[in-house]
Backbone as a ProteinNet text record, in pm:
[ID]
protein_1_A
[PRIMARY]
XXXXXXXXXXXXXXXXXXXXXXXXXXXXXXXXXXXXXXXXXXXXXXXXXXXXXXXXXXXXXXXXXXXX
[TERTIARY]
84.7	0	89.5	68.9	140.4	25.7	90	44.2	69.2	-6.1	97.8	-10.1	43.6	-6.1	10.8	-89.3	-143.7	-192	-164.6	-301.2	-359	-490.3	-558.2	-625.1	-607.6	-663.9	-784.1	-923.9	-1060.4	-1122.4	-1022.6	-1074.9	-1060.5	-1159	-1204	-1323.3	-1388.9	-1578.3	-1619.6	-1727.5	-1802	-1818.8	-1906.7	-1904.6	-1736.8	-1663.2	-1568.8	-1516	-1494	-1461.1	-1555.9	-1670.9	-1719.2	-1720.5	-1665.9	-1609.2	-1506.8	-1392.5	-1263.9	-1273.9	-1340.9	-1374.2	-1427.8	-1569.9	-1609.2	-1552.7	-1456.5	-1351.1	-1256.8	-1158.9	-1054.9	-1115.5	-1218.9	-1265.4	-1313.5	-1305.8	-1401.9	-1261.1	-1135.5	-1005.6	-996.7	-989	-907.4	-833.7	-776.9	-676.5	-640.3	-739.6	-749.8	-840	-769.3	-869.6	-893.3	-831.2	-870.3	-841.1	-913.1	-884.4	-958.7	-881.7	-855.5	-891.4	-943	-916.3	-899.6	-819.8	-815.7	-866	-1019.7	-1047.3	-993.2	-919.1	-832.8	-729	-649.8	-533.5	-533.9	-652.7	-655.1	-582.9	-519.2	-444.8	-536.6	-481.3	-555.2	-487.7	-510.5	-404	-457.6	-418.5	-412.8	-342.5	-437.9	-413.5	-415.1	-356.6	-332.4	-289.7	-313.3	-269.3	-156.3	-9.3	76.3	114.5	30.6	-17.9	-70.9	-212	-296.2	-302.5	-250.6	-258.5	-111.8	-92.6	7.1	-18.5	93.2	52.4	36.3	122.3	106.6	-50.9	-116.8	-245.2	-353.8	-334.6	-402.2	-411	-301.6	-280.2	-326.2	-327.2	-375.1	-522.2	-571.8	-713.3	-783.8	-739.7	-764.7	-747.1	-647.6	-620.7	-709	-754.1	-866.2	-995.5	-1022.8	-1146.9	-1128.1	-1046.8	-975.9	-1028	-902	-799.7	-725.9	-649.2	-540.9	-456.3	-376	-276.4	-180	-86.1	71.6	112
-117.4	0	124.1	234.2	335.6	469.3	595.9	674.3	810.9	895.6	1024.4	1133.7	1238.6	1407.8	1454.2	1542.4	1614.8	1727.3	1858	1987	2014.3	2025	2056	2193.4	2258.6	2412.2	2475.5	2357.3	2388.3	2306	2203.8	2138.6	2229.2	2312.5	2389.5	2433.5	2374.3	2361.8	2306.7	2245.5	2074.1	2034.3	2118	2056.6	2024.4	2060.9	1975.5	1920.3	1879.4	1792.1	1656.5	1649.1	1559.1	1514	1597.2	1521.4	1462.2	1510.6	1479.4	1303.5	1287.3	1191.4	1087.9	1130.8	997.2	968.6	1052.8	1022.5	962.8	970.5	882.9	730.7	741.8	642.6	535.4	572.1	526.7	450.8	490.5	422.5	283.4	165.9	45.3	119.7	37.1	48	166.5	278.7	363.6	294.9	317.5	256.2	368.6	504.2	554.1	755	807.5	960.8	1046.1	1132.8	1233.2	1392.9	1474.5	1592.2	1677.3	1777.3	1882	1974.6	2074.1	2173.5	2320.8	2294.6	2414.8	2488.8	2403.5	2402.2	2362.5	2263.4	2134.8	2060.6	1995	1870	1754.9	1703.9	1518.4	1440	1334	1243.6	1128.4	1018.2	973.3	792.3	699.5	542.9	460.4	414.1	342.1	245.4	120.6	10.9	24.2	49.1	97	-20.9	-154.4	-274.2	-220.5	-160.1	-137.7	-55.9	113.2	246.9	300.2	435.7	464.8	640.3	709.8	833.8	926.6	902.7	956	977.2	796.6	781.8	860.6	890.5	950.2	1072.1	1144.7	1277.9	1356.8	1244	1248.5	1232.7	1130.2	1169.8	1288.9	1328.9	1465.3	1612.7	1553.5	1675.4	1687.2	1544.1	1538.8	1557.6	1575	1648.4	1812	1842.8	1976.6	2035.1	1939.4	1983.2	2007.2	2118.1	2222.4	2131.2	2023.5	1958.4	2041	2068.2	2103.3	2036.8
0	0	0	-81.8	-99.5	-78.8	-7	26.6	-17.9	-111.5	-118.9	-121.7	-106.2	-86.6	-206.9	-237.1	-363.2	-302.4	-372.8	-359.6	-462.1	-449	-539.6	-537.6	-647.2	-603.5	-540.6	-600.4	-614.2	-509.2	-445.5	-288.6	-188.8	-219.4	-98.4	-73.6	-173.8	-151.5	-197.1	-103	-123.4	-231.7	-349.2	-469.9	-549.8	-547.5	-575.6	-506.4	-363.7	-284.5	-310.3	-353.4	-333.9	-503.9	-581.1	-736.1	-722.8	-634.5	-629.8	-554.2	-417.5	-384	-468	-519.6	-573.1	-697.1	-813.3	-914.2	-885.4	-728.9	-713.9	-606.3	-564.5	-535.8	-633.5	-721.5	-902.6	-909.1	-926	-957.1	-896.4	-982.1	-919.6	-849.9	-721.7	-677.4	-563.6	-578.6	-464.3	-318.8	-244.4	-118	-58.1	-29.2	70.2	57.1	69.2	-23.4	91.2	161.1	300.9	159.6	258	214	292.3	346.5	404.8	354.1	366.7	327.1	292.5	406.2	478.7	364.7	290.9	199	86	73.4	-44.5	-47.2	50.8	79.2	41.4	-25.8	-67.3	-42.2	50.4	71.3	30.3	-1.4	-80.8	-61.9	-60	-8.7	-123.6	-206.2	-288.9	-315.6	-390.1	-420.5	-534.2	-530.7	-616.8	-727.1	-702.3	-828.4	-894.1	-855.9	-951.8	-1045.7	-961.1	-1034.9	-925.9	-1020.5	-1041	-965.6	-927.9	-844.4	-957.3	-1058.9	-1208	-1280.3	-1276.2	-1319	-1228.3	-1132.3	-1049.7	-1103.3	-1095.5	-1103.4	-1247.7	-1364.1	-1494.9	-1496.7	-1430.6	-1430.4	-1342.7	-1281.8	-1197	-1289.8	-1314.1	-1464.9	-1572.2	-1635.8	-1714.8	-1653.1	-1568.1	-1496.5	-1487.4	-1505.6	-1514.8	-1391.8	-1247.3	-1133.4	-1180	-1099.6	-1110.3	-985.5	-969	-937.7	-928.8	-763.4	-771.8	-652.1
[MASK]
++++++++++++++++++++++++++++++++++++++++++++++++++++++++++++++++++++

């Protein structure tokens, strides 16, 4: 199981917090997705078999998140 931190610009009100959730929950291989409102911290529980921190970060982008 692999774990990593992301910010996302627009996780900072519910309607996209709750896109961001149920899109990386949608992923094989994600088990477990934290958000800090506060900053847009996403943290981030992953199966690093399945998907990739890369694949993650690409489909977030194609939803057009602003990822840094």
């Amino acid at each position: 199981m692999a774990e990593t931190t992301i910010f996302v610009a627009e996780a900072a009100s519910q309607q996209p917090i709750q896109q961001i959730e149920h899109l990386l929950n949608g992923l094989d291989g994600v088990q477990r997705v934290l958000i800090d409102t506060a900053d847009g911290e996403v943290k981030i529980e992953f199966d690093e078999r399945k998907i990739s921190k890369e694949r993650i970060i690409i489909t977030l982008q194609q939803h057009n998140f602003r990822v840094h």
